[in-house]
C-alpha positions as MATLAB code, in Angstrom:
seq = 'XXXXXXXXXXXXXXXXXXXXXXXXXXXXXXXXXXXXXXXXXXXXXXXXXXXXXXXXXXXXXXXXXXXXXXXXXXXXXXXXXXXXXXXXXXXXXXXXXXXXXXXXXXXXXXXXXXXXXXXXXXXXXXXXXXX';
ca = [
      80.632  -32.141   77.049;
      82.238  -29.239   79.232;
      80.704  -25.958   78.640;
      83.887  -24.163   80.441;
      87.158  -23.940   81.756;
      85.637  -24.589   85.043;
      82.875  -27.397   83.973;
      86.452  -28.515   82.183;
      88.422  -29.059   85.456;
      85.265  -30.303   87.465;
      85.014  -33.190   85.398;
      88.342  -33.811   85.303;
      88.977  -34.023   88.663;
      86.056  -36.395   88.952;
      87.873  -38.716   86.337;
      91.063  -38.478   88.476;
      88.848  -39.109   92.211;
      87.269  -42.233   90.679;
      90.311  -43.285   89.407;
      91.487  -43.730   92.830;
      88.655  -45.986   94.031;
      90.083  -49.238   94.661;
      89.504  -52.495   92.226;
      86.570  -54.166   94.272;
      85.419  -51.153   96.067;
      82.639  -48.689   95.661;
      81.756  -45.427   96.862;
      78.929  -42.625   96.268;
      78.655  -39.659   94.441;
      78.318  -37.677   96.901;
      81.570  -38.945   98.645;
      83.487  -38.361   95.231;
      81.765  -34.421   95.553;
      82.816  -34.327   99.160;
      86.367  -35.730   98.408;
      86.308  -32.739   96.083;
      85.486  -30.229   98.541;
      82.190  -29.492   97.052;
      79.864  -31.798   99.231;
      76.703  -30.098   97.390;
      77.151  -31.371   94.056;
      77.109  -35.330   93.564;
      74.668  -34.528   90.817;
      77.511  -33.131   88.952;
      79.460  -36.363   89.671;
      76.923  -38.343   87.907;
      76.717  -35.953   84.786;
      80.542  -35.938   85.087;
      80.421  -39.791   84.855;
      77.648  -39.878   82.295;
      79.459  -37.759   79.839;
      82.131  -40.032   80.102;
      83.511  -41.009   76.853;
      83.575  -44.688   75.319;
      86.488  -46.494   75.173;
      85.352  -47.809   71.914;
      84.474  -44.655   70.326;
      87.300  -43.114   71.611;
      89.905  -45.574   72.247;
      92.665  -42.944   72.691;
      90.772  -40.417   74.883;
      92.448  -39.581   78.114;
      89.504  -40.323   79.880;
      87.594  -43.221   79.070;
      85.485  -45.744   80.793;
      88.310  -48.210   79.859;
      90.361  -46.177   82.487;
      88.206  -44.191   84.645;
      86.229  -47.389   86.709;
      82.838  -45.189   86.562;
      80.603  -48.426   88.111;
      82.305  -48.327   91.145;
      80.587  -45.137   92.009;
      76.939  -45.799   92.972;
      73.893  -43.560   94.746;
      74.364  -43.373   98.562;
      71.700  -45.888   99.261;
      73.745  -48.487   98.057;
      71.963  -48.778   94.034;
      71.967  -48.477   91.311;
      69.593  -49.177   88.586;
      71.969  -50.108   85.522;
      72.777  -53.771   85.190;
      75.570  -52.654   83.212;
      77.256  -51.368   86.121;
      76.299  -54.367   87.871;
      77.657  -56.864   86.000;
      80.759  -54.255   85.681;
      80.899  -54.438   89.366;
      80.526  -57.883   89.854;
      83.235  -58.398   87.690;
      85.633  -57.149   90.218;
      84.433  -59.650   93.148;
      81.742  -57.081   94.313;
      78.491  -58.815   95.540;
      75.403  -57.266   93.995;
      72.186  -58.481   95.055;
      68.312  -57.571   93.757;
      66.021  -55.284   95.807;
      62.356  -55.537   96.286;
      61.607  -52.988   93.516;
      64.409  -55.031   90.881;
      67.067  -52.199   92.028;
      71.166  -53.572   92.336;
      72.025  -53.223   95.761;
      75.348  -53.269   96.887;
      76.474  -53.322  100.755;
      78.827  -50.397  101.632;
      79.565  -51.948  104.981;
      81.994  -54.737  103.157;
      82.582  -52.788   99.850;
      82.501  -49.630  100.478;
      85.497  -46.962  100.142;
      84.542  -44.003  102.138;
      88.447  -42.048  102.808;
      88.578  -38.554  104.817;
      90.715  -37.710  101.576;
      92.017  -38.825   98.647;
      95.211  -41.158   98.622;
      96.673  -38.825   96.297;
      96.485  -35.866   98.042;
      97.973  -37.158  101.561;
     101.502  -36.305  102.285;
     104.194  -38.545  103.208;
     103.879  -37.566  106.690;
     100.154  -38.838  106.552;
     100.987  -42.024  105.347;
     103.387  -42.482  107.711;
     101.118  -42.033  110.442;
      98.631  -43.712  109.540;
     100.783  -47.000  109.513;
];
């Protein structure tokens, strides 16, 4: 839970990042931090994402993991280590295969979602150009 107004809006903004990864996609936590303009801290984007409320528990929560898609961010090697999140991931058409140590492995190079910003936050005039 948030320990400040600041730890508050931090995690929030996390929620709102991941909730623009796209169905089928996956990205890091240290993209999400980047995205965020604070490139050190994709620790805090895990936390963020661990603290995440059930959707069972809490079924009317703003934030949820019914509508914040939480597996879809994964370490920047490609893993992760929950087969939760796998078979949360594979769910959504994402191929996730087993490494030599038993890790989920998942290849950024056809799933991954790596923007120079997030969709929400590009103007019109962006969009436009990028057409």
């Amino acid at each position: 839970m948030a320990r400040s107004e600041e730890a508050a809006a931090w995690t929030y903004a996390v929620y709102n990042a991941v909730r623009e990864v796209p169905y089928g996609k996956v990205t890091s936590y240290g993209h999400i931090a980047r995205l965020l303009g604070k490139p050190e801290c994709p620790r805090q984007v895990g936390v963020s994402l661990k603290a995440l409320l059930s959707a069972t528990a809490q079924p009317d929560a703003h934030y949820n993991n019914s509508n914040v898609p939480w597996q879809r961010v994964i370490n920047a090697k490609g893993a992760n280590g929950a087969r939760q999140q796998a078979t949360a991931i594979e769910a959504e058409g994402v191929q996730v295969t087993r490494g030599s140590l038993g890790e989920y492995l998942i290849d950024f190079a056809i799933y991954g979602w790596f923007p120079d910003r997030l969709p929400s936050d590009l103007s019109e005039d962006d969009e436009d150009n990028e057409e």
